[in-house]
N, C-alpha and C positions, 0 to 999 in steps of 0.2 A: 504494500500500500504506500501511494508516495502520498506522504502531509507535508501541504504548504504551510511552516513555522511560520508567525511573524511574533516577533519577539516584544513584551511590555517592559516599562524600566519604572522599580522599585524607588520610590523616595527613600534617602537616610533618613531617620527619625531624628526628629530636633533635641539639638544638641548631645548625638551618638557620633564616634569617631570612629573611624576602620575600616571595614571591607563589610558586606552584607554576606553574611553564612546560610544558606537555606536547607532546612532539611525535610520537611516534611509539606501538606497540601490536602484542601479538601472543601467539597461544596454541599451545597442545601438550601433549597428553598429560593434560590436566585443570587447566593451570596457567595463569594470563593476566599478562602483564606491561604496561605501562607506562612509559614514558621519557620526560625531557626534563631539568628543573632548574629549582634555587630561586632565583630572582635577585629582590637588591636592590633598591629604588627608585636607587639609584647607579648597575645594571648590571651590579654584580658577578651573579658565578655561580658555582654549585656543581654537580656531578651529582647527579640523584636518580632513585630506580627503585623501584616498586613493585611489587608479587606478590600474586597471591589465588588459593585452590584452587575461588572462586566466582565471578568477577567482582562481589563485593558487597561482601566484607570486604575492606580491603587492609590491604598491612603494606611500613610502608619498607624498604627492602632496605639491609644493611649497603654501604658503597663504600670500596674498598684502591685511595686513588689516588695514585700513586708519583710522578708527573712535575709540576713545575711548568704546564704547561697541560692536564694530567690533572687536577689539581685544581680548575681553570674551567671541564672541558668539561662541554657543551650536549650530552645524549644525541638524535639526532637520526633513529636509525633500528635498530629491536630484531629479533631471530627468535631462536627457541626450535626441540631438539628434545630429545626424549625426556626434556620434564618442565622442561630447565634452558637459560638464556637468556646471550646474548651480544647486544652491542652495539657501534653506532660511535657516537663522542664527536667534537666540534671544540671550538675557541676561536680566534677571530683572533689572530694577534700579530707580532710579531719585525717587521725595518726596512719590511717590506711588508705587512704583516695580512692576509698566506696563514692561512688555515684550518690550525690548527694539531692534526691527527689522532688518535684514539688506537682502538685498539681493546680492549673489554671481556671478561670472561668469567664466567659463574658457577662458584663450586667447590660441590661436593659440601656446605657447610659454609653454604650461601645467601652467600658476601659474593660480591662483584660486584668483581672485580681488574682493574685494570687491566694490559695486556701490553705489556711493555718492544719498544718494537721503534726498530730504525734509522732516522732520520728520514726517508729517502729511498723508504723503503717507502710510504710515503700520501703525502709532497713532495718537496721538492728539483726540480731545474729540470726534470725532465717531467711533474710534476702538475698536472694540469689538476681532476680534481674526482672524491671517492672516493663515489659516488651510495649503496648500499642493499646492506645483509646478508639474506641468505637463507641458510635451512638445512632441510634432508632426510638422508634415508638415508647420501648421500655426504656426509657433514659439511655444513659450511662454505663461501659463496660468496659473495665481494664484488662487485658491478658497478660499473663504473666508468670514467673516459677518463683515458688519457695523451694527451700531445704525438704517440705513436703513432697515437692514435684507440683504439677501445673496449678495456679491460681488464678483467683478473679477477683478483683474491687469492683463493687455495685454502686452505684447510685441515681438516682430519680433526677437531680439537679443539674449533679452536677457539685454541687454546692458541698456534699461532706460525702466520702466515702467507706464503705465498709467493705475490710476485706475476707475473703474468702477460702481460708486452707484449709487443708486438710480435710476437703470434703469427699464424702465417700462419692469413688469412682472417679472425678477428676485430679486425686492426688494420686501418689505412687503408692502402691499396695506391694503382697508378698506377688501377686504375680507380673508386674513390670514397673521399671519407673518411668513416670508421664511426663511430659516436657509441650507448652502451650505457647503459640507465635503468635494469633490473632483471631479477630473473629467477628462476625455480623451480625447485624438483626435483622433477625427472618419469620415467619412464621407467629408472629406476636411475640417471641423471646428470642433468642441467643443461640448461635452456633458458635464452638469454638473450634479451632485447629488445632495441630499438632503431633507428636510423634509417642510413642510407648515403646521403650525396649524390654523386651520379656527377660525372664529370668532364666539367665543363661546362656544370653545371648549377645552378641557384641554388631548386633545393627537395629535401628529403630523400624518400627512400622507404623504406617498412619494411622493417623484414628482425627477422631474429633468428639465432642460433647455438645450435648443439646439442652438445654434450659428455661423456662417460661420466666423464671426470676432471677436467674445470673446466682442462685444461689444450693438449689439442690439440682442435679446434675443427671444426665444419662448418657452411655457411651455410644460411640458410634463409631463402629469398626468396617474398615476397607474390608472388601470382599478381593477373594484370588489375591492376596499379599506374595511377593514374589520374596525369592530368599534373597534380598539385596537390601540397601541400604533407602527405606522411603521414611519422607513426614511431611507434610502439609505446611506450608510455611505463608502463605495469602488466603482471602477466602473474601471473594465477592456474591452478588446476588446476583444472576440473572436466570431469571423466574424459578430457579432453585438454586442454593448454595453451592457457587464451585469453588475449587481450590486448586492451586499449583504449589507445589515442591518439587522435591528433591524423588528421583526413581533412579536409584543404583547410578549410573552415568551421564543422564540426560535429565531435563526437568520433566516433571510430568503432571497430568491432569487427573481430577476426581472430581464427577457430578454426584451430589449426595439425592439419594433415590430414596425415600422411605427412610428407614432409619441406618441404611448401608450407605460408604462413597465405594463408588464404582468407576475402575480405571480407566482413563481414558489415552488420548496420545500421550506422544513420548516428541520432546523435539529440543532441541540444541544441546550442547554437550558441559557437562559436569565435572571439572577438576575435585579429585578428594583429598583437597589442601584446606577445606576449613575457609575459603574465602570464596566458593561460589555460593547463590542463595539466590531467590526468590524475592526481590525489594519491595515490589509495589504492585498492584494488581487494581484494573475500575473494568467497569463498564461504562462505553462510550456511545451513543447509538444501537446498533445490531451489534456492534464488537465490540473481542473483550481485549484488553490492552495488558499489558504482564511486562514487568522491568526484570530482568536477569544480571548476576553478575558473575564473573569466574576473578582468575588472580590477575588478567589483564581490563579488563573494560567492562563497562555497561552496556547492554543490550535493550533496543525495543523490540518486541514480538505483538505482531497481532492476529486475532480469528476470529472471521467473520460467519463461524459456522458453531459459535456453542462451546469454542474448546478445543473443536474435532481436530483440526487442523491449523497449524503455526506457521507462520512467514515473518522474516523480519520486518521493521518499521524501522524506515532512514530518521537518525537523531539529529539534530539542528547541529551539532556540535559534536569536539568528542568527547568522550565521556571517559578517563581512567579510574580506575576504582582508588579507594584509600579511604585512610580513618576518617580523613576531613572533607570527603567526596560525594555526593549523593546525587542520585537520578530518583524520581518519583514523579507517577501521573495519577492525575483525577478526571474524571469526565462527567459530563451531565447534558442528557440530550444527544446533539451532535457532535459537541465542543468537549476539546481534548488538552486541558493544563499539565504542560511538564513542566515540573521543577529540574533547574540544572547545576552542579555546583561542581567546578571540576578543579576545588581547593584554591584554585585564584580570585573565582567573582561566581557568585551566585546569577544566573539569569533564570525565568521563566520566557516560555513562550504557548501560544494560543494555535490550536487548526482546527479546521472543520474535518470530520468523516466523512466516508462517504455513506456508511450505512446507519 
């Protein structure tokens, strides 16, 4: 598919100095956001967030940020519903340089607050790592793992979170330990993604979890698991739950059918160096959009058929992968937001599909 880019350019927010970092991207209701932060040639960091009612014009978003590493954090992962946008923030710090948490919210008033909450809610000695905010009908949904194995933070607002371990069937038991990347709302509750390695085993298999309140849980295991290394690592809606990961050497596909995911294509190829992955996943029109990375570059893929079938999609730029690098797309309707960062200058750009 060839997409005609044309690229939007981000305001620096007043009185922010450095380079514009972007990492993450998301829409609802007519509105598109934006996130990452302005960091220094030093390092220092700021948060920063953008808003457009076009993806063309943007405008800095005001930031109420309360805590000493609220004020450094790296917005790293946004979702929006009904118009107004919430986010998660880190910064490394303290005797260990654990990721240091926050989570955001919009008021009625466009500023972007940050939410006081207990340390132990995103660390403290069972955090393992607080992965991607999602949101639907049912609020608010954090994915994520403890020391338990896969977790969840619930909430209605937005506004206060509670979290979720050690719930029977989403956390790690005697028969595997569960491991959770992301997840939608679907069906009036929650689907989540992710991997379960059995006991005794040394490769994951997909699975996912399904939920009406993000808070008691039921599994939902791949059908014909192949003996190689799979997990689910995205999960969009289009008119049922799909997912892409990881299948042994290649990425691959699972449409969730009933309470089973069922395999789908297989299409580009897989280094097992720990640095390829699955980044970002929408639906755009008729097609679904899927960002891939291995240990050299970023990839667009797109299918214009459910899944069934992959081709790549030409990126405005190129894309090298790295810690301070990111690609990520959102869509809505026909129009298709990538986020671009390729550790020098953050850009987004805008196209039409064709389906």
């Amino acid at each position: 598919m060839a997409l005609q880019w044309t690229e939007s350019v981000l305001p620096v927010p007043a009185g922010a100095a450095g380079r514009i970092v972007l990492k993450d991207a998301a829409t609802c209701q007519g509105r598109w956001f934006v996130v990452g932060t302005m960091q220094t040639p030093a390092g220092d960091t700021v948060p920063a967030a953008w808003s457009s009612a076009d993806a063309k014009a943007w405008t800095s978003m005001k930031i109420d940020a309360r805590s000493y590493y609220g004020r450094q954090n790296v917005f790293y992962s946004v979702a929006c519903r009904d118009g107004r946008m919430a986010a998660l923030g880190a910064k490394p710090g303290g005797a260990h340089g654990y990721p240091r948490t926050s989570s955001w919210r919009e008021t009625p008033d466009g500023v972007l607050h940050e939410v006081s909450a207990p340390f132990e809610l995103f660390g403290g000695p069972q955090a393992v790592n607080v992965a991607r905010l999602d949101a639907g009908p049912p609020g608010w949904l954090i994915s994520g793992n403890r020391m338990s194995g896969a977790a969840a933070w619930v909430s209605r607002d937005a506004a206060a979170f509670r979290i979720v371990e050690r719930a029977p069937v989403l956390a790690s038991s005697a028969a595997g330990e569960t491991w959770s990347f992301d997840a939608v709302a679907a069906g009036g509750g929650w689907t989540m993604v992710g991997g379960e390695q059995a006991e005794g085993r040394i490769d994951r298999d997909a699975v996912g979890w399904q939920s009406a309140d993000g808070v008691s849980w039921r599994r939902l295991p791949a059908v014909d698991a192949e003996p190689v290394y799979e997990e689910l690592q995205r999960v969009a809606l289009d008119t049922s739950p799909v997912a892409v990961g990881v299948r042994g050497t290649a990425f691959g596909v699972w449409r969730l059918d009933g309470d089973k995911w069922h395999p789908g294509a297989s299409f580009g190829q897989v280094r097992l160096d720990g640095k390829s992955g699955v980044r970002s996943l929408t639906v755009a029109g008729a097609s679904l959009f899927c960002v891939t990375s291995n240990d050299q570059s970023h990839s667009l893929w797109v299918s214009t058929d459910g899944g069934g079938g992959w081709r790549r999609a030409g990126l405005p730029a190129a894309a090298p992968v790295g810690a301070d690098r990111a690609v990520a797309v959102v869509g809505a309707d026909r129009q298709l937001l990538l986020l671009h960062d390729d550790g020098v200058r953050g850009r987004i750009y805008l196209a039409r599909t064709d389906g």
